[in-house]
ChimeraX commands (.cxc) that place a marker at each C-alpha (Angstrom):
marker #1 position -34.17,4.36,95.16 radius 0.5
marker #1 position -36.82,3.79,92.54 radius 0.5
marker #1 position -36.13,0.07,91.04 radius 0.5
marker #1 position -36.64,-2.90,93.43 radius 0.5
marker #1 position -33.87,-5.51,94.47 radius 0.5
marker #1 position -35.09,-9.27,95.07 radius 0.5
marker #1 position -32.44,-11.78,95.90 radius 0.5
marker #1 position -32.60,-15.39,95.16 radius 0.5
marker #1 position -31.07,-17.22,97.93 radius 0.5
marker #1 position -30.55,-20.68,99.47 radius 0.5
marker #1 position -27.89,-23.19,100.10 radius 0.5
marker #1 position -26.22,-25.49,97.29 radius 0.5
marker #1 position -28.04,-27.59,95.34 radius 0.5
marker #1 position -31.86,-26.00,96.02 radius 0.5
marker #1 position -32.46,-24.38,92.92 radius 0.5
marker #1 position -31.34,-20.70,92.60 radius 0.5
marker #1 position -29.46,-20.70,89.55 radius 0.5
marker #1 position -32.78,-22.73,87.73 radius 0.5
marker #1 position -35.14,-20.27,89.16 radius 0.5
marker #1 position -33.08,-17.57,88.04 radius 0.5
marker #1 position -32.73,-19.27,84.44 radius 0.5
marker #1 position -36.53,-19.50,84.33 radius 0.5
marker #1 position -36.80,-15.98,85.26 radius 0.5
marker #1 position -34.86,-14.72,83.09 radius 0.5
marker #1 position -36.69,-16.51,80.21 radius 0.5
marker #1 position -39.94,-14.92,80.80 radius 0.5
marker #1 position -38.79,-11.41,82.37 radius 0.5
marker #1 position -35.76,-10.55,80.02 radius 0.5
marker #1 position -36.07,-6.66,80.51 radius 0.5
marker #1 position -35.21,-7.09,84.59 radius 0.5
marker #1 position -31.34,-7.18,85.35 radius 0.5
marker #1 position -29.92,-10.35,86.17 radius 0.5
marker #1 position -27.01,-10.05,88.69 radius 0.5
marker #1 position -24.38,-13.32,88.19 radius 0.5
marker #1 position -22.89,-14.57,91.59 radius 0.5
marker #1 position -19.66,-12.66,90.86 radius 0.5
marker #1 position -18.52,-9.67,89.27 radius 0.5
marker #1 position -16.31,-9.68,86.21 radius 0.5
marker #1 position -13.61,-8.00,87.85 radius 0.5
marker #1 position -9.80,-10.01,88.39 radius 0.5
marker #1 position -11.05,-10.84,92.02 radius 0.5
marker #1 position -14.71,-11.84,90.38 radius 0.5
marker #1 position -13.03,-13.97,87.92 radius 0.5
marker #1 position -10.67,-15.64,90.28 radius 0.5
marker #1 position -13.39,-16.55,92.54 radius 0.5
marker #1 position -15.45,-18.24,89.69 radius 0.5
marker #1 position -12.98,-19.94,88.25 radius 0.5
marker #1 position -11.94,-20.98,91.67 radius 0.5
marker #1 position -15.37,-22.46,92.46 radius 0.5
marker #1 position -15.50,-24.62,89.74 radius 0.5
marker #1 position -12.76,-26.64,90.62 radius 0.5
marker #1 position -12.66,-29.22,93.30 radius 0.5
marker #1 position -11.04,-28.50,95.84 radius 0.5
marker #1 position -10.44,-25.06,95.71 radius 0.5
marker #1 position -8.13,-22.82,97.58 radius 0.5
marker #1 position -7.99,-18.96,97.38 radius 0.5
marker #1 position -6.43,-18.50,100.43 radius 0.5
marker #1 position -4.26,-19.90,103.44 radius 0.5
marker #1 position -6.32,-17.97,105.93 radius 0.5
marker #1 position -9.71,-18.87,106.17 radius 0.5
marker #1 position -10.58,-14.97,107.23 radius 0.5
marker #1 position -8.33,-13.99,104.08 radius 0.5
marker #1 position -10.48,-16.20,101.65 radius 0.5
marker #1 position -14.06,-15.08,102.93 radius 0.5
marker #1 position -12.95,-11.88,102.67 radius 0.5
marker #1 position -12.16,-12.31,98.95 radius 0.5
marker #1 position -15.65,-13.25,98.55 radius 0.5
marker #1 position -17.21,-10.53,100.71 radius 0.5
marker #1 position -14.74,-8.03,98.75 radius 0.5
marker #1 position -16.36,-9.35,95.29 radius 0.5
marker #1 position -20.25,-9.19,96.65 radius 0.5
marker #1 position -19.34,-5.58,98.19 radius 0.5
marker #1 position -17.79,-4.98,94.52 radius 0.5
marker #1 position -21.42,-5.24,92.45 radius 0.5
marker #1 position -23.39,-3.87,95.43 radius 0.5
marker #1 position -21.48,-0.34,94.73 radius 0.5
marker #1 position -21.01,-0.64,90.82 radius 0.5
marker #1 position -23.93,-2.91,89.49 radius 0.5
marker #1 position -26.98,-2.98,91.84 radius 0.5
marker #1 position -27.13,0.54,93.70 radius 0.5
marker #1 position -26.45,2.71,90.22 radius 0.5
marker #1 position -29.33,0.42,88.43 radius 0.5
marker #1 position -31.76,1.07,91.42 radius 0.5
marker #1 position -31.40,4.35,90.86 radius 0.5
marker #1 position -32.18,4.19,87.32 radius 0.5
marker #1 position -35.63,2.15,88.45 radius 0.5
marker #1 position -34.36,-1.10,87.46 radius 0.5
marker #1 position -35.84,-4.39,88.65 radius 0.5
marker #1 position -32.74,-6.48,89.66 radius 0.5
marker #1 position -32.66,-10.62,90.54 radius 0.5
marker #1 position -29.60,-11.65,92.39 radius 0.5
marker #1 position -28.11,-14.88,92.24 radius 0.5
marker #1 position -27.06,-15.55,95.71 radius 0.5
marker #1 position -27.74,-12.47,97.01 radius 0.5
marker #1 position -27.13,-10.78,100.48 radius 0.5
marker #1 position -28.44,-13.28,102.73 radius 0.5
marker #1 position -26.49,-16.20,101.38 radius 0.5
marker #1 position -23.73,-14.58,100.79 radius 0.5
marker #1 position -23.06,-13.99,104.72 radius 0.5
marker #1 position -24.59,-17.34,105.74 radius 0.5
marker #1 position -22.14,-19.38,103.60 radius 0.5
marker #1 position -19.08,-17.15,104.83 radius 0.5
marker #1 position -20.25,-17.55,108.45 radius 0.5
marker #1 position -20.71,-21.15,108.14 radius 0.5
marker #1 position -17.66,-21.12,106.53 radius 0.5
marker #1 position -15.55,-19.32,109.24 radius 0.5
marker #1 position -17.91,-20.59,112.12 radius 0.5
marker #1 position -16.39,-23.57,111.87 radius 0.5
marker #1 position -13.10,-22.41,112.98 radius 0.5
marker #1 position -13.92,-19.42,115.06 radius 0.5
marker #1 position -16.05,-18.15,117.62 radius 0.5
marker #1 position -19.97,-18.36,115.89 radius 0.5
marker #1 position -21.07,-14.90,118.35 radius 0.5
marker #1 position -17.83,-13.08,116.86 radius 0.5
marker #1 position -18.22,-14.15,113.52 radius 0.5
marker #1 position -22.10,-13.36,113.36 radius 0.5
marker #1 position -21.25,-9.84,115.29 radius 0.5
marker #1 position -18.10,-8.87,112.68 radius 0.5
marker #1 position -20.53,-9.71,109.76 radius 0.5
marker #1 position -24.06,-7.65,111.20 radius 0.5
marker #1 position -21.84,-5.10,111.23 radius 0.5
marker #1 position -20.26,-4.95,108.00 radius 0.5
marker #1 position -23.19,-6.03,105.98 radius 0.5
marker #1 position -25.27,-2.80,107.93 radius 0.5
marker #1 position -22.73,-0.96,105.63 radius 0.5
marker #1 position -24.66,-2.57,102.50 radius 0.5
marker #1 position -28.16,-2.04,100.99 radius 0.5
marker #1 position -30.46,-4.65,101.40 radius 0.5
marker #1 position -32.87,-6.30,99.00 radius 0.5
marker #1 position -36.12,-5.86,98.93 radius 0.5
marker #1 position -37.27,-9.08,99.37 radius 0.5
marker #1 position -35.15,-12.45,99.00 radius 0.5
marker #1 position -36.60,-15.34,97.62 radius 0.5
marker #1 position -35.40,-18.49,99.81 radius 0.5
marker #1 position -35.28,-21.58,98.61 radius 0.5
marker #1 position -36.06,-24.12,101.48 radius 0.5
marker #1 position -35.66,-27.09,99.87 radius 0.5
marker #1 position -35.55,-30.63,102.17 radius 0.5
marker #1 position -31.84,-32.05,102.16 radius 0.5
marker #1 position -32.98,-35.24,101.14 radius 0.5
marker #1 position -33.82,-33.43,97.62 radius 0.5
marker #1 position -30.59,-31.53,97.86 radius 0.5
marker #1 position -29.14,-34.29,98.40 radius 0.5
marker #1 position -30.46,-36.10,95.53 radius 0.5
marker #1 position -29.78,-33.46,93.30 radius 0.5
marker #1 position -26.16,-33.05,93.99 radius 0.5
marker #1 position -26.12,-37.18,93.35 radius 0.5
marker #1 position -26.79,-37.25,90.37 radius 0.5
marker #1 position -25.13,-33.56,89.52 radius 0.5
marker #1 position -21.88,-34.34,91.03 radius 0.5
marker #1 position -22.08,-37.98,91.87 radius 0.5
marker #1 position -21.31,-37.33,95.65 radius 0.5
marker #1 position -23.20,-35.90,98.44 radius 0.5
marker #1 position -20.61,-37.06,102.01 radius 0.5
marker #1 position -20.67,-36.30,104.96 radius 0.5
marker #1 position -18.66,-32.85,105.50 radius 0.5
marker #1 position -20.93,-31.05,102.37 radius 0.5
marker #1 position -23.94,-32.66,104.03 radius 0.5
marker #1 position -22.84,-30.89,107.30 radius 0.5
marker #1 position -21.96,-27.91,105.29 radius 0.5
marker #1 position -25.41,-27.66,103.64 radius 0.5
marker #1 position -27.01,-27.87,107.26 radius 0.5
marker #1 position -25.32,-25.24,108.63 radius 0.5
marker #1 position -25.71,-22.46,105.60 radius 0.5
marker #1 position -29.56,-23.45,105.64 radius 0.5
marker #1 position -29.50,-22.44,109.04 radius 0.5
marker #1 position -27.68,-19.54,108.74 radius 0.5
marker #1 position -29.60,-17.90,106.10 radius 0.5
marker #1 position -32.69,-18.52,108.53 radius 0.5
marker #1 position -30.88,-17.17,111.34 radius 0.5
marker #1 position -29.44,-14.41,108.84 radius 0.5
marker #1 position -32.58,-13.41,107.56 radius 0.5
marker #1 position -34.11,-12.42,110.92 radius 0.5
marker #1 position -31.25,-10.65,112.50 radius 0.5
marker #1 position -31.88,-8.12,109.31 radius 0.5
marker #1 position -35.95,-8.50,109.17 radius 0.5
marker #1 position -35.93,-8.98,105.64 radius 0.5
marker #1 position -38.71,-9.36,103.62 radius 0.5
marker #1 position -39.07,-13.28,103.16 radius 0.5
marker #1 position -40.74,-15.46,100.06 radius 0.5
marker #1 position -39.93,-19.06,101.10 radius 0.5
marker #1 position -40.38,-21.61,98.49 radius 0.5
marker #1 position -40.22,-25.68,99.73 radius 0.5
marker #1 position -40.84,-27.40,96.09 radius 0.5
marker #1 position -41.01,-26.89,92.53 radius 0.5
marker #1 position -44.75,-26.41,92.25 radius 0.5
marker #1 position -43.95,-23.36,94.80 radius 0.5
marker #1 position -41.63,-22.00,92.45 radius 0.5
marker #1 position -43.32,-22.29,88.65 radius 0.5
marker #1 position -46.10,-20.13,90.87 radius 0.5
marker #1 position -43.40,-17.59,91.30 radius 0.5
marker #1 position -41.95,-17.29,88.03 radius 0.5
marker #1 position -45.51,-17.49,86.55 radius 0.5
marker #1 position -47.04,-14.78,89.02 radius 0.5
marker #1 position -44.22,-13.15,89.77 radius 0.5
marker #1 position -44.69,-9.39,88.66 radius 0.5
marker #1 position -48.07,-9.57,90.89 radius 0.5
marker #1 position -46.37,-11.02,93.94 radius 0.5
marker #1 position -43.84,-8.07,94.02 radius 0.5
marker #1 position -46.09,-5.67,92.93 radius 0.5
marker #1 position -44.10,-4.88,89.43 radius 0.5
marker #1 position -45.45,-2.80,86.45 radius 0.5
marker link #1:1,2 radius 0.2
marker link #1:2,3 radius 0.2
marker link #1:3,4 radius 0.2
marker link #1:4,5 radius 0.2
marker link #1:5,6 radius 0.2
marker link #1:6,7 radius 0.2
marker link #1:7,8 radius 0.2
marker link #1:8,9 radius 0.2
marker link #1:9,10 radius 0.2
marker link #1:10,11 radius 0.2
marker link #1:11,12 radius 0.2
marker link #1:12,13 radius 0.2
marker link #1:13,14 radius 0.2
marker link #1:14,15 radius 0.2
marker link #1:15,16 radius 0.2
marker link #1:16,17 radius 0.2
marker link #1:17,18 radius 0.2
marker link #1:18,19 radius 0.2
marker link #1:19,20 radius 0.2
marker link #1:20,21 radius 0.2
marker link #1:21,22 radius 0.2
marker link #1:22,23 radius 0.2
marker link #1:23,24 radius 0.2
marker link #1:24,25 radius 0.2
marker link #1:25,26 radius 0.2
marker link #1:26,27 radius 0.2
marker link #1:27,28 radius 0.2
marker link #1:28,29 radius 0.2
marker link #1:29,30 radius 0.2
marker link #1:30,31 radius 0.2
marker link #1:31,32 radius 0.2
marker link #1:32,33 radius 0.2
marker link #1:33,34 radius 0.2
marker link #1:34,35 radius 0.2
marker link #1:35,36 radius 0.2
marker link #1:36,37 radius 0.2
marker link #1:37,38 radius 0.2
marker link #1:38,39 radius 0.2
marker link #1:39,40 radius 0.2
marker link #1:40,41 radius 0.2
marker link #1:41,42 radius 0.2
marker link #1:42,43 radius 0.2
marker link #1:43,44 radius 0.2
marker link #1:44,45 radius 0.2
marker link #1:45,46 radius 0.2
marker link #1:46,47 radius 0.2
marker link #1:47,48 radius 0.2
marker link #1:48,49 radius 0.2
marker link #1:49,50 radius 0.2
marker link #1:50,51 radius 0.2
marker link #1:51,52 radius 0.2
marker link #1:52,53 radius 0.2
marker link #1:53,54 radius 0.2
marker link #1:54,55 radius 0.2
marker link #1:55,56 radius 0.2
marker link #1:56,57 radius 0.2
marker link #1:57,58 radius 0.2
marker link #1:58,59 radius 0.2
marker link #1:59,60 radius 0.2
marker link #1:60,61 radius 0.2
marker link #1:61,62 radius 0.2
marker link #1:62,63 radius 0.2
marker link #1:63,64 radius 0.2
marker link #1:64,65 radius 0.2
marker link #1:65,66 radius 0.2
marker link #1:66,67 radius 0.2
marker link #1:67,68 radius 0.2
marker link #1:68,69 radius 0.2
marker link #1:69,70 radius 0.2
marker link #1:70,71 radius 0.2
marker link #1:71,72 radius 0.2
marker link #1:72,73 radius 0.2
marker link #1:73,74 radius 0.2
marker link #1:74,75 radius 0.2
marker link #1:75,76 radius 0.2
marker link #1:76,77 radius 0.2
marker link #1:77,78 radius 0.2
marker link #1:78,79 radius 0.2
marker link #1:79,80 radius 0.2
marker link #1:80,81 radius 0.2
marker link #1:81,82 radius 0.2
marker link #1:82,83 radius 0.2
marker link #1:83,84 radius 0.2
marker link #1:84,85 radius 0.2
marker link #1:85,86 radius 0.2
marker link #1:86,87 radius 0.2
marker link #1:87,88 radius 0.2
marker link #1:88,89 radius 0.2
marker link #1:89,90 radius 0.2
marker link #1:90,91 radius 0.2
marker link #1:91,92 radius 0.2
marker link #1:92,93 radius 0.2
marker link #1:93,94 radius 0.2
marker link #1:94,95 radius 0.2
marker link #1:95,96 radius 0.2
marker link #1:96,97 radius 0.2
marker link #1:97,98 radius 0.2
marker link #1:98,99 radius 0.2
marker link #1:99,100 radius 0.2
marker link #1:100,101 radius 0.2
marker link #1:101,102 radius 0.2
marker link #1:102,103 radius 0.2
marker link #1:103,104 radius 0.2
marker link #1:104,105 radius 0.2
marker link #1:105,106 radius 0.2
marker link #1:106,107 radius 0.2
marker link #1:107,108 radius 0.2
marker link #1:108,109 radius 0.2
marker link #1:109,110 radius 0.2
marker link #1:110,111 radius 0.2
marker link #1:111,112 radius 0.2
marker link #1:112,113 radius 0.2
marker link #1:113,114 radius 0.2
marker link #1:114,115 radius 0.2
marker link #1:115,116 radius 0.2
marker link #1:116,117 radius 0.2
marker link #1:117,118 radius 0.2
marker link #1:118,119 radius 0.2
marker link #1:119,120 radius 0.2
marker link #1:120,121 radius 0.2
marker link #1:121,122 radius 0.2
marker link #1:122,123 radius 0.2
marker link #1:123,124 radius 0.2
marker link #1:124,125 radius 0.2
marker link #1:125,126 radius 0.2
marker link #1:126,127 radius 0.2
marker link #1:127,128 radius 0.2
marker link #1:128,129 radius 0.2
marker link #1:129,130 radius 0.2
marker link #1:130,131 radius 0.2
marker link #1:131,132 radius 0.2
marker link #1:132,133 radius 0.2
marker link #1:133,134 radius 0.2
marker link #1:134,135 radius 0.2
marker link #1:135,136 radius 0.2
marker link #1:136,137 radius 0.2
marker link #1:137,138 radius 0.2
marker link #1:138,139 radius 0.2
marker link #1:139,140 radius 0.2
marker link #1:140,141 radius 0.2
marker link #1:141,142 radius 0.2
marker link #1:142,143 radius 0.2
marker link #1:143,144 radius 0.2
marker link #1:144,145 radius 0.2
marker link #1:145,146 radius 0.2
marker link #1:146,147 radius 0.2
marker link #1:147,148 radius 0.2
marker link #1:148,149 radius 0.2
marker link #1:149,150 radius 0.2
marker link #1:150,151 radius 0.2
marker link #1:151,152 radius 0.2
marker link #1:152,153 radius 0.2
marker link #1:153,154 radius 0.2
marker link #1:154,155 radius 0.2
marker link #1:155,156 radius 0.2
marker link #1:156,157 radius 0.2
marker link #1:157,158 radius 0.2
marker link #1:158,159 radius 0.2
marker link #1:159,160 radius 0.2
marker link #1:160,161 radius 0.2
marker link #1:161,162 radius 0.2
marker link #1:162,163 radius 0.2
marker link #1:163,164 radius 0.2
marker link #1:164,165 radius 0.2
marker link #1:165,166 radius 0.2
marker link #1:166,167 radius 0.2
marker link #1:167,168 radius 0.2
marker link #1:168,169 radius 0.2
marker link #1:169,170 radius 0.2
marker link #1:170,171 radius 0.2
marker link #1:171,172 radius 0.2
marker link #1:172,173 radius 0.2
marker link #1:173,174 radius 0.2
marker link #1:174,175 radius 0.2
marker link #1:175,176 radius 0.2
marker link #1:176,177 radius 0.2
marker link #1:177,178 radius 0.2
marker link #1:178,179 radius 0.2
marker link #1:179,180 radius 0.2
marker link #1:180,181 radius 0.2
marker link #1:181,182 radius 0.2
marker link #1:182,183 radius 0.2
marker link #1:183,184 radius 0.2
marker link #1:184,185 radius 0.2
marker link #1:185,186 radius 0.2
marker link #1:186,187 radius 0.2
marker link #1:187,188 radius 0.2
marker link #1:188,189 radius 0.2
marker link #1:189,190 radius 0.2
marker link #1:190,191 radius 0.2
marker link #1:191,192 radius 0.2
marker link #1:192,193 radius 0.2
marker link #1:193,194 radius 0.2
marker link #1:194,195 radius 0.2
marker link #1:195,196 radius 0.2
marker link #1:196,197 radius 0.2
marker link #1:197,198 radius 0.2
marker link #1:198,199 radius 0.2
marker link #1:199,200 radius 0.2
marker link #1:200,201 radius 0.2
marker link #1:201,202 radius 0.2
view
């Protein structure tokens, strides 16, 4: 494929969306991939998400597969026909995150070695990115942020937050993907400013 796919990824509250905002701004001819499609499943999910709390599903398998459904959804329809066509695409939470919060999600009810081996698999059925742009931000930040976002930051998201940042590290080796890692702001204004250099973009 001729275009190049880098995914923004990271846990809640470390940035993505912002970085993606400030990409966009400067680089409006790339393609800008939203966290879910705009089909009825897409919709549901979003809609879903902004609600607290939010159920999709009695079964916890059921609901990440809803999600999994909708990121397998703009892989085949929105990212692989554009890469053909050459386009540059940014991905907000893109293929790592989207199995690390899933097997976070469904680790904590089932066997983690089952879950991680039933996801490997499937997501070996998907293209990868690229490269994916992680944002490894400290918790105490996160958790700042999503203070004065949200006006809570407990226990069980803290918890929830650990385990997706470690699952997107774990994640990210198991599929030797290219890595950017960015720990601060500074780190990523040098991104957005340098960005067509770092990935070697025309």
């Amino acid at each position: 494929m001729s275009g190049q796919w880098i995914s923004i990824d990271g846990c809640e509250g470390c940035g993505k969306t912002t970085l993606v905002r400030k990409l966009r701004e400067r680089y409006p001819d790339f393609m800008y991939i939203p966290e879910f499609s705009d089909s009825i499943i897409g919709k549901t999910l979003n809609n879903a998400v902004k609600n607290e709390p939010y159920i999709i599903s009695d079964s916890i398998i059921g609901a990440s597969l809803l999600f999994l459904s909708d990121y397998f959804q703009m892989i085949e329809t929105l990212i692989v026909p554009n890469l053909k066509q050459g386009a540059i695409i940014i991905s907000d939470r893109g293929f790592v995150t989207k199995i690390a919060v899933q097997a976070a999600v469904m680790s904590e009810f089932y066997d983690r070695e089952q879950i991680q081996k039933a996801l490997t698999e499937l997501f070996r059925l998907s293209i990868m990115p690229n490269c994916t742009i992680v944002m490894d931000i400290p918790l105490e930040v996160i958790k700042s942020r999503l203070l004065n976002k949200d006006g809570y930051c407990d226990e069980e998201r803290e918890k929830f937050i650990r385990a997706t940042k470690q699952e997107i590290s774990n994640y990210a080796n198991i599929f030797d993907l290219k890595t950017s890692r960015i720990f601060n702001n500074k780190e990523a204004e040098e991104i957005v400013l340098n960005f067509k250099k770092y990935f070697k973009i025309e």
